[in-house]
N, C-alpha and C positions, 0 to 999 in steps of 0.2 A: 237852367242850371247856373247860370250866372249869379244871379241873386244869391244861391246857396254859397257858393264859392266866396262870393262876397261877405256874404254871413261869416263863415272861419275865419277870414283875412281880419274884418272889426273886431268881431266878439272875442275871437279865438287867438288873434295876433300870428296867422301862420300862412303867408301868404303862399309858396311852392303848394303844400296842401290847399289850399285856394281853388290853386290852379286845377289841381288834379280835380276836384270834386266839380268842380264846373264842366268837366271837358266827359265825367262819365260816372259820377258817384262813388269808383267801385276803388278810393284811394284811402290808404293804409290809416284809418281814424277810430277811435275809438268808440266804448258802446253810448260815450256821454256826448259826445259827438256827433254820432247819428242820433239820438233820440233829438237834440236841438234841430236836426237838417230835416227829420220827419216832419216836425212840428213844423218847421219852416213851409218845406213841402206841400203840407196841408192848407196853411193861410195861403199859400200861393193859388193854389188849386181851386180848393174847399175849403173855404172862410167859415163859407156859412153852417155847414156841419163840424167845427169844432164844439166839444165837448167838454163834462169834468174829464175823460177819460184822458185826453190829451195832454188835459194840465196833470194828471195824476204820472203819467208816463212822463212828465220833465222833470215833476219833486221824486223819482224815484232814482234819479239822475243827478239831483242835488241842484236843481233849477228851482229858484221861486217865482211868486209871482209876477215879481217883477222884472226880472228876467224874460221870463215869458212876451212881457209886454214888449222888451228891449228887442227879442226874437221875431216877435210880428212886426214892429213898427221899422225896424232893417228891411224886412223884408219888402213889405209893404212900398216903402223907400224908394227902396230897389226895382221892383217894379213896376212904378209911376214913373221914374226916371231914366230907365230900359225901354219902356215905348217911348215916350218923349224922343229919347234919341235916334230910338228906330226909324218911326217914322220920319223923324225932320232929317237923316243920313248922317246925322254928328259922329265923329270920329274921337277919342278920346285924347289929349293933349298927353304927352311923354312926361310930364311930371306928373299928372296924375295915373298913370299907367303902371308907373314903376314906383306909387307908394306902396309899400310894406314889401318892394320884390330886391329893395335895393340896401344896405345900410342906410342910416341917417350920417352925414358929415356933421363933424364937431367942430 
């Protein structure tokens, strides 16, 4: 779930909601919101049975294609770089831990 939660924080700019959907899916987002976390969902899982129906289900949502690609290739992203850290024990550095959970200083 991480990856997803990651997904809202980039795409979505909404990092508390982030948190929530990482920690259990079931936070207060909406229906264009879940359709991108589906789809997320799916490349994570089940790449290889993505379909039109897929893509059909994110333009109904007001996702295009390219979009789409921005949705898998985060994801994808996410977790290449989620085992990586897995298995080697890396711990996340406090600045990047608390991007998008903090203000920016001006």
């Amino acid at each position: 779930m991480v990856a997803h939660g990651a997904i809202l924080r980039i795409y979505e700019k909404k990092a508390p909601v982030a948190d929530q959907v990482a920690v259990n899916r079931k936070a207060d987002i909406s229906e264009r919101q879940r359709a991108m976390l589906d789809f997320a969902m799916k490349v994570c899982q089940k790449s290889d049975e993505i379909d039109d129906a897929d893509f059909a289900a994110l333009h109904a949502h007001g996702f295009s294609d390219e979009d789409a690609w921005d949705i898998a290739a985060i994801t994808a992203f996410f977790g290449l770089s989620n085992r990586m850290a897995s298995f080697s024990g890396m711990q996340p550095n406090p600045e990047f831990y608390l991007m998008g959970r903090v203000p920016k200083q001006k």
